[in-house]
C-alpha positions as CSV (number, residue, x, y, z in Angstrom):
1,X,-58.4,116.8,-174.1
2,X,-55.3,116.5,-171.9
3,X,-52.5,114.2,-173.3
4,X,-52.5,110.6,-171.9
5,X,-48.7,112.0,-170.2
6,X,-50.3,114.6,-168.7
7,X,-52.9,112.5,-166.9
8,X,-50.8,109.8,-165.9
9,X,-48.5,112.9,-164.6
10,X,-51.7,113.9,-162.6
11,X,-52.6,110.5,-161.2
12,X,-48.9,109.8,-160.1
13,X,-48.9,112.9,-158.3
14,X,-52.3,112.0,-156.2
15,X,-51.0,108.1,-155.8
16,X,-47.6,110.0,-154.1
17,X,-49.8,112.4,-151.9
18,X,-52.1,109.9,-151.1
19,X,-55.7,111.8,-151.3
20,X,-56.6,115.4,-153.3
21,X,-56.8,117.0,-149.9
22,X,-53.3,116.2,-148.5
23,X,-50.9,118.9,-148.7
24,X,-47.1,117.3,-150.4
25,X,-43.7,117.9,-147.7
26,X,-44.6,114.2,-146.1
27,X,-41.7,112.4,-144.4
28,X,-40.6,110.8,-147.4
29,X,-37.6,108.2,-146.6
30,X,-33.9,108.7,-148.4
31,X,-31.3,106.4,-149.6
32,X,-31.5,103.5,-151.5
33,X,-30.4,100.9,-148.9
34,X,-33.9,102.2,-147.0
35,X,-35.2,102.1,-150.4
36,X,-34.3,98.3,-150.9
37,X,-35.9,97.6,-147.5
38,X,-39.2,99.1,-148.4
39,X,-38.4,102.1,-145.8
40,X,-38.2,100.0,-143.1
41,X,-35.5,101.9,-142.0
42,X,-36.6,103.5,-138.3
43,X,-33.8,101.3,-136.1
44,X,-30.9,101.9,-138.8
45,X,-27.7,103.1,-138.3
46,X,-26.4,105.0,-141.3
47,X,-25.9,108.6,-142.7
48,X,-29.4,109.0,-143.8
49,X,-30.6,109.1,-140.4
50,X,-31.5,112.9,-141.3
51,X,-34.3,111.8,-143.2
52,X,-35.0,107.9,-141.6
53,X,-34.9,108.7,-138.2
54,X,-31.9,111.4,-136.3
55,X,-31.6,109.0,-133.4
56,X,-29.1,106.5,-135.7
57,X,-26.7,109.8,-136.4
58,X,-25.2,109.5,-133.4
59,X,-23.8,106.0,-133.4
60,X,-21.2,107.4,-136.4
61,X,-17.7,107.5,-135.6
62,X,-16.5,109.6,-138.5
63,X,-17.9,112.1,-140.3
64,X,-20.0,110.4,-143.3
65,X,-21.4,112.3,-146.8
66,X,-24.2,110.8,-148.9
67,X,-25.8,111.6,-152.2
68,X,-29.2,109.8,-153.5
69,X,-31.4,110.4,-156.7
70,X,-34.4,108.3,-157.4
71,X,-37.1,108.4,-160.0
72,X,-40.4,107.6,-159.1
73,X,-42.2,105.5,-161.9
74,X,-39.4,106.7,-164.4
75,X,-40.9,109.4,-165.0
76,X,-38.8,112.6,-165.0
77,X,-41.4,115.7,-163.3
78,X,-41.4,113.5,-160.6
79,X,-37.4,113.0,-159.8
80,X,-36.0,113.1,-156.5
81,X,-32.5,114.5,-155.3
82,X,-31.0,114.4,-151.8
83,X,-27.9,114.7,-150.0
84,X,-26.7,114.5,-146.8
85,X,-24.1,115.5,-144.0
86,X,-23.2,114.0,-140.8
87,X,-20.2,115.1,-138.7
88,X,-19.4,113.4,-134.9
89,X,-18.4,115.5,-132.0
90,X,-18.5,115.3,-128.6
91,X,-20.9,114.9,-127.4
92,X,-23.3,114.3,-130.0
93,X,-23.7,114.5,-134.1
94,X,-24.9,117.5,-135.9
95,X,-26.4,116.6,-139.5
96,X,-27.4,118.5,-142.3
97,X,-29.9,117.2,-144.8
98,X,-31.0,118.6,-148.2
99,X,-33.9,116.9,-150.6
100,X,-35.7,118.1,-153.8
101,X,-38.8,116.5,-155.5
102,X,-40.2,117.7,-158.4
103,X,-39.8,119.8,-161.5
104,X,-39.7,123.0,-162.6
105,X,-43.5,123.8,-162.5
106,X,-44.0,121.8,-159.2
107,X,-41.6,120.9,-156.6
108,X,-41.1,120.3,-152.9
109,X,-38.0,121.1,-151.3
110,X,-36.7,120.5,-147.8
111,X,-33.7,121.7,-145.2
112,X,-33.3,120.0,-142.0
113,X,-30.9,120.4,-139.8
114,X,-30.3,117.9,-137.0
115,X,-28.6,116.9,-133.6
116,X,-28.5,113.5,-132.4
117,X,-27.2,112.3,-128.9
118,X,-26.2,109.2,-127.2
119,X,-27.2,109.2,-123.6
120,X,-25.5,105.0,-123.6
121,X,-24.0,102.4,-125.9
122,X,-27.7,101.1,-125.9
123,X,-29.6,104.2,-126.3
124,X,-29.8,107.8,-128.3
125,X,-32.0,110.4,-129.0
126,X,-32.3,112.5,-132.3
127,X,-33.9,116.0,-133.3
128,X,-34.1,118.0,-136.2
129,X,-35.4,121.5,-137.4
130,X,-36.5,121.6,-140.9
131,X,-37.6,124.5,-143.5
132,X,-40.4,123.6,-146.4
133,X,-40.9,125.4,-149.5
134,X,-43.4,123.9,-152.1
135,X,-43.7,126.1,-155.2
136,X,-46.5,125.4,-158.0
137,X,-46.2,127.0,-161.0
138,X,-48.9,129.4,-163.1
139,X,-49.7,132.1,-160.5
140,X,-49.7,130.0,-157.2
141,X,-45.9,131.0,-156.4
142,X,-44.1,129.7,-153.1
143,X,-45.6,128.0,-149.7
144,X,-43.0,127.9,-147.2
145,X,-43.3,126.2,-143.3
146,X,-40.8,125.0,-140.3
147,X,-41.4,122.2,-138.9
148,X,-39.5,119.5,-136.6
149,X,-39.1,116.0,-136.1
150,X,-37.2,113.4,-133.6
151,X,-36.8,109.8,-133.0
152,X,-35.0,107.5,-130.5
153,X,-33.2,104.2,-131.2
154,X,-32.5,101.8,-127.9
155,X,-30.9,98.3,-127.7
156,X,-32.6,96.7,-124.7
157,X,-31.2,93.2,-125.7
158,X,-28.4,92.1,-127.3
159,X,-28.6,92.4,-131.0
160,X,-31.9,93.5,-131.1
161,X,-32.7,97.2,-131.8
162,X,-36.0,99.1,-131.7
163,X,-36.6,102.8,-132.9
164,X,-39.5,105.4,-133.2
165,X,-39.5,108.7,-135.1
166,X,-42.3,111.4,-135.2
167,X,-42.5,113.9,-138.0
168,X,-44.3,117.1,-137.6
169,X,-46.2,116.6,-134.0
170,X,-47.0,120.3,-134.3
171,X,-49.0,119.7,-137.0
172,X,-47.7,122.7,-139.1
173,X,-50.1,123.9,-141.8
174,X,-48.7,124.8,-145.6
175,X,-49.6,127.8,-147.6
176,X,-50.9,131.2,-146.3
177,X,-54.5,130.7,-148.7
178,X,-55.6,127.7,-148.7
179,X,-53.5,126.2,-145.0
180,X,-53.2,122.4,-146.1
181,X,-52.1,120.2,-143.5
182,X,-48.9,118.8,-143.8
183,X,-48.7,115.0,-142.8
184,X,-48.1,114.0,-138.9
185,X,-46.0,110.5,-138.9
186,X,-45.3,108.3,-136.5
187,X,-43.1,105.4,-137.2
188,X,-42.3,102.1,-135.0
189,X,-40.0,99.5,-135.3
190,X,-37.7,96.4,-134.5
191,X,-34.9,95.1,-136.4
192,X,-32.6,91.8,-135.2
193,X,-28.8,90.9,-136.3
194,X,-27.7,87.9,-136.4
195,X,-24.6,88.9,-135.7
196,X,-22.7,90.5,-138.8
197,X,-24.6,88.1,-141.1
198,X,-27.9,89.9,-141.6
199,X,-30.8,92.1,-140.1
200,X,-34.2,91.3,-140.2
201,X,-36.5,94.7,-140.1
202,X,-40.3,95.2,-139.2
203,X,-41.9,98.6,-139.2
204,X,-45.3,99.7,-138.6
205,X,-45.8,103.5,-140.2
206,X,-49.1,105.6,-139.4
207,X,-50.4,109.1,-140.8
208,X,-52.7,109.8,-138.0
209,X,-54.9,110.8,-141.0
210,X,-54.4,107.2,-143.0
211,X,-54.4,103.5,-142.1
212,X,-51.3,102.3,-140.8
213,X,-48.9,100.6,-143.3
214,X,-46.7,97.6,-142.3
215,X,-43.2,96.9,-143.9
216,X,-40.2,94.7,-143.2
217,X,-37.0,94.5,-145.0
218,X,-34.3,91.8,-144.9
219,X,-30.4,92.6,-145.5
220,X,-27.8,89.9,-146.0
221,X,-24.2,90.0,-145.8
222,X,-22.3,88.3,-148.4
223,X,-18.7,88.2,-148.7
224,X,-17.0,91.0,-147.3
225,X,-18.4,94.2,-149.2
226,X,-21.2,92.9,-150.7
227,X,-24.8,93.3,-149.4
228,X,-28.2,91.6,-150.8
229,X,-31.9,93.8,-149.5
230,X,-35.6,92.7,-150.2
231,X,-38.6,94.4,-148.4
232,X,-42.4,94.7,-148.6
233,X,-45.1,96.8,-147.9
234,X,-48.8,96.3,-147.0
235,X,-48.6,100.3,-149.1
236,X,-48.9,101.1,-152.6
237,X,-45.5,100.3,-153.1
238,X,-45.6,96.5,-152.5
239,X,-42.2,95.1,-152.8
240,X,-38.6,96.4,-153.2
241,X,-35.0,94.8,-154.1
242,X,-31.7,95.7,-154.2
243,X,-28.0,95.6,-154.0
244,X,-25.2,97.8,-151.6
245,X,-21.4,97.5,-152.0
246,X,-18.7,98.9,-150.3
247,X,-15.2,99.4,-150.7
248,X,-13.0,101.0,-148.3
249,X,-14.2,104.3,-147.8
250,X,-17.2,104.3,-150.2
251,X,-20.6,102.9,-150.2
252,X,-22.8,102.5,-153.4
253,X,-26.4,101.4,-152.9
254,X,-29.1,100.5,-155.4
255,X,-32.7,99.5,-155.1
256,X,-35.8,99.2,-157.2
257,X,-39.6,99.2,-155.5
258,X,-42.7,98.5,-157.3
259,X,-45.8,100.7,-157.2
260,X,-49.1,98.4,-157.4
261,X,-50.7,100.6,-160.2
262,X,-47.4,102.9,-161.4
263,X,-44.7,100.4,-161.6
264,X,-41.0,100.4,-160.5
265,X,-38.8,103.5,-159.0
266,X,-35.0,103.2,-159.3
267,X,-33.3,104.6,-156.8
268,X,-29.2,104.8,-156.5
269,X,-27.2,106.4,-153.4
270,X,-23.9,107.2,-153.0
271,X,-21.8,107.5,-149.6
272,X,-18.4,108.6,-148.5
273,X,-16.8,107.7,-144.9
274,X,-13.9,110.3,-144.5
């Protein structure tokens, strides 16, 4: 009989993946302020735009650094670490991106690297190019694939941004035996400031294989460095909280979201503006 660990190892890993069938090296979200918003996270501006959507990299004026881990369920086989790079130029952003899920018998890793543009001060256009590798342990060895993704952030009124990213529209295939499908995304939304005071975020996410799943995220600014996040999710993970700081040139973020069968994730970023 397999340890009561083992299956509820087994069963997390099908809850993340979705169904049996579906191959893992989805568009999973980074950073903890995304995190505390429940992913809603397609019209934000930050350094984790290389995972969220490449279009926000180019309203950066400095070069920005970031560093997340999170811990899905708190359980440690399925630990995530990710870390990213974003450096301005004229006349665009390059950005490189880094993220590892997993454990030693079973883990998904992904390099991207990405180029973001702004074409006005209302509108910009992202890419990125990124390389898969999934290894399973006991014979199965490595499954590698390339695959790109892109997404555009616009400002057609005052305040008020909307943003859509698209992961994998080539619908690349993992694994030379079996040829699982890796997930194709597509990813909508609006978010409002009111002014520098907060942000209200909505964001509809579909995998053309899945039901769409509806999330919205609210960010309040309190004091000078210190920021309040809640979201939800009409997804598994139904609700999220959490807290960001920041103090001249560094930003700490941390969030907790809630699974409706697993439980909570904690997730905590770090982030440098040089």
């Amino acid at each position: 009989m397999p340890s009561l660990k083992r299956m509820l190892l087994q069963f997390a890993f099908l809850c993340i993946t979705y169904l049996p069938v579906k191959a893992g090296n989805g568009n999973f979200p980074a950073g903890a302020r995304s995190a505390a918003l429940s992913n809603a996270s397609v019209t934000i501006y930050d350094v984790w735009g290389t995972f969220n959507n490449q279009a926000g990299l180019a309203f950066l004026k400095s070069p920005e650094a970031g560093f997340h881990f999170g811990n899905k369920f708190l359980v440690k086989e399925l630990s995530m670490q990710a870390g990213t790079l974003a450096i301005p130029f004229k006349p665009g952003t390059l950005g490189f991106c880094y993220r590892y899920f997993g454990y030693s018998r079973y883990y998904e890793a992904k390099f991207g690297l990405a180029y973001s543009r702004k074409f006005s001060d209302y509108l910009a256009i992202g890419v990125q190019i990124d390389y898969l590798q999934t290894h399973i342990a006991g014979g199965y060895g490595n499954y590698n694939a390339v695959t790109a993704e892109a997404g555009i952030i616009a400002e057609p009124v005052r305040n008020l941004n909307i943003g859509f990213h698209l992961y994998n529209p080539s619908r690349v295939k993992r694994g030379v035996a079996y040829e699982e499908q890796i997930p194709t995304t597509m990813r909508f939304g609006a978010s409002y400031r009111f002014e520098d005071k907060a942000t209200l975020l909505f964001e509809t996410e579909k995998d053309i294989d899945l039901e769409p799943v509806y999330k919205g995220g609210l960010e309040v600014k309190s004091f000078d460095n210190l920021f309040f996040r809640g979201g939800f999710s009409s997804g598994y993970e139904q609700y999220s909280f959490g807290l960001g700081y920041k103090r001249h040139k560094l930003v700490v973020d941390l969030a907790f979201s809630r699974h409706y069968y697993l439980g909570f994730s904690p997730h905590l970023s770090l982030g440098y503006q040089f």
